[in-house]
C-alpha positions in Angstrom: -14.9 -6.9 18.0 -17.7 -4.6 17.2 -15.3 -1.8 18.3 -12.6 -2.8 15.3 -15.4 -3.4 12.6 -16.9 0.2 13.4 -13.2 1.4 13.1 -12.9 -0.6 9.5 -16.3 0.2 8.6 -15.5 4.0 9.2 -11.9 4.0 7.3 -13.5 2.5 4.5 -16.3 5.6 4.2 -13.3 7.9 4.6 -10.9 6.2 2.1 -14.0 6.1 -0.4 -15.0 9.9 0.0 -11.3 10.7 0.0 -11.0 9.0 -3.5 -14.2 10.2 -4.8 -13.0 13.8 -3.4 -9.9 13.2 -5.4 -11.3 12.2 -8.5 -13.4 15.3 -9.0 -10.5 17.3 -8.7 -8.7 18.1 -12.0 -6.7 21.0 -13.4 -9.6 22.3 -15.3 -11.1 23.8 -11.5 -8.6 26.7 -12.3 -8.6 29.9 -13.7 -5.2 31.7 -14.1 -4.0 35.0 -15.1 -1.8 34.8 -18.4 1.1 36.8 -19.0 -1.2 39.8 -20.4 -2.6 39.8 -17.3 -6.3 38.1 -18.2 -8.2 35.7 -16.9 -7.0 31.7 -18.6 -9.6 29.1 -17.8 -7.7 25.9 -17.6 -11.1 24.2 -18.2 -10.8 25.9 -22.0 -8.2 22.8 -22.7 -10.8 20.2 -21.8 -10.1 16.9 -24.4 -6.3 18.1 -24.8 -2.8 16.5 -23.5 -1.2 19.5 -21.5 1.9 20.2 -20.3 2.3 22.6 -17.4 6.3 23.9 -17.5 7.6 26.3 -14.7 10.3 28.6 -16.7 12.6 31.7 -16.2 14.8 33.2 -18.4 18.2 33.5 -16.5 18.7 29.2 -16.0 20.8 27.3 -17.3 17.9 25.2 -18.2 16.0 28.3 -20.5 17.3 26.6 -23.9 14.8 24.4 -23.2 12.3 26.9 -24.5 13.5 26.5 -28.1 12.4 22.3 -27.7 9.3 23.7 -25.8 8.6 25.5 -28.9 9.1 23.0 -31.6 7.5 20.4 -29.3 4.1 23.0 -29.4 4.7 23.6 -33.3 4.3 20.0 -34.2 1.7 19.1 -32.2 0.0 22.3 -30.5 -2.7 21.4 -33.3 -3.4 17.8 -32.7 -4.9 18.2 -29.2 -1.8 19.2 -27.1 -0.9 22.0 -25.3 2.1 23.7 -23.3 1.3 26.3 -20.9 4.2 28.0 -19.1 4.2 29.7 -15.7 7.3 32.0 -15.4 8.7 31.7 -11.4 11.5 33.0 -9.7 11.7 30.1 -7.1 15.2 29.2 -8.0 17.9 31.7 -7.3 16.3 34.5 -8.9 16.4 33.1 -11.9 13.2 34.6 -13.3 13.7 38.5 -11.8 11.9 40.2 -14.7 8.3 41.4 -15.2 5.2 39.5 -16.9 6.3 42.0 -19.8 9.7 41.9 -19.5 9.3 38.0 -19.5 6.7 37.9 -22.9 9.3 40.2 -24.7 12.1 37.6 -23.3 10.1 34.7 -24.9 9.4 36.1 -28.2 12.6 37.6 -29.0 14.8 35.0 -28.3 12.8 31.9 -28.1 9.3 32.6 -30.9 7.3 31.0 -27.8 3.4 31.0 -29.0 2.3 29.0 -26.7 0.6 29.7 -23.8 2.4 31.9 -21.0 0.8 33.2 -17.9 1.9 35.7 -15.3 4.6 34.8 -13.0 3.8 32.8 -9.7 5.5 31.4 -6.8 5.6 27.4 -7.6 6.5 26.3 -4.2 6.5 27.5 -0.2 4.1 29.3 1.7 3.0 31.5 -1.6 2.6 28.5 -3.8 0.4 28.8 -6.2 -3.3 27.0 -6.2 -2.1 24.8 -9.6 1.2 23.7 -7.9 -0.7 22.7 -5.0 -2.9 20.6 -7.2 -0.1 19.3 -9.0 2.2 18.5 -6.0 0.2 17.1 -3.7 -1.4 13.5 -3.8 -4.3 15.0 -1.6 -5.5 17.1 -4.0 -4.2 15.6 -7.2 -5.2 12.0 -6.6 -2.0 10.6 -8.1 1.4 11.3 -6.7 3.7 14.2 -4.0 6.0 15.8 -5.7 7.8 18.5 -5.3 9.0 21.7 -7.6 13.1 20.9 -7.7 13.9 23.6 -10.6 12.9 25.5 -13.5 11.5 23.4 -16.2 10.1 20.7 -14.2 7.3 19.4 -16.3 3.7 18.0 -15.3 1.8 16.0 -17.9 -2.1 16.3 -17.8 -4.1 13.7 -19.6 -6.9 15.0 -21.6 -9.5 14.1 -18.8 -7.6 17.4 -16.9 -5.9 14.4 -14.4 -2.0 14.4 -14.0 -0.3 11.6 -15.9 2.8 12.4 -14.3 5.7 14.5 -13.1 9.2 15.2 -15.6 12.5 15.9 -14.2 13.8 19.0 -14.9 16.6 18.1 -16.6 14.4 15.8 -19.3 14.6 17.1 -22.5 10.8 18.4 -23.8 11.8 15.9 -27.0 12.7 12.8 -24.8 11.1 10.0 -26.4 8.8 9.3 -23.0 7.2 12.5 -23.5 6.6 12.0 -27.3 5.2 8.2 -27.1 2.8 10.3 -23.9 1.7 12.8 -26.6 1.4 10.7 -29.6 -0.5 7.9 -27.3 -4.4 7.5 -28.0 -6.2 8.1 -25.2 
């Protein structure tokens, strides 16, 4: 008996400092290189609603970029951002250079919002974000994994993810506008 309440007493003390652990882990720990190729402190969007959007410019998904756009244009100034992270993941859908790619944007799409340089969003060269945002362990919330371009992950304004959008969702879909127009 005093074997089995040691054993509950211990999981407890792990579950609790696993859970604490968790809960000081947000996406504001990271700094990034944007698509110029400097340093982007994640912890510079502290207070805002962000949403994190892997892209490439070859998908059949890229149209989404013009929603992505408008989405930031009515409400990058009310405490919401979109920061994009450019990955060829997906049948070499994103082949280009961080240039190559910021020329893409602009040009065909007027992105303003924030891009960063291209990363690897999934397997053994994932980046240190995706990590945070695909694993429970480190995000304290849900697994997920990357399925294709333009999967989106919504970050409350305490740096936390809120939750994980399909691909395929629209940027406009009414779930992600009553997210961003919610008080928090």
């Amino acid at each position: 008996m005093k074997l089995i309440l040691k054993l509950l007493v211990f999981m407890m003390t792990t579950q609790t400092a696993f859970s604490q652990e968790n809960q000081d882990q947000t996406i504001f720990q990271f700094i990034v290189k944007n698509i110029e190729g400097e340093d982007f402190d994640l912890s510079s969007l502290k207070g805002k609603k962000v949403m994190i959007v892997n892209t490439a410019s070859k998908c059949g998904l890229t149209p989404q970029y013009k929603k992505l756009q408008a989405l930031y244009d009515k409400y990058g100034s009310d405490d919401f951002v979109i920061v994009g992270f450019p990955a060829n993941n997906f049948l070499s859908q994103e082949p280009g250079s961080d240039e190559e790619i910021a020329v893409f944007c602009e040009s065909n799409y007027g992105v303003t919002f924030p891009m960063m340089s291209k990363i690897s969003v999934k397997g053994k060269n994932m980046h240190p974000v995706y990590e945070f945002l695909t694993q429970e362990a480190k995000n304290g919330v849900v697994n997920s994994s990357v399925s294709w371009n333009f999967q989106k992950y919504l970050i409350n304004p305490d740096g936390r993810l809120a939750r994980v959008v399909s691909p395929r969702t629209q940027p406009d879909d009414p779930s992600v506008i009553s997210w961003i127009e919610a008080d928090e």
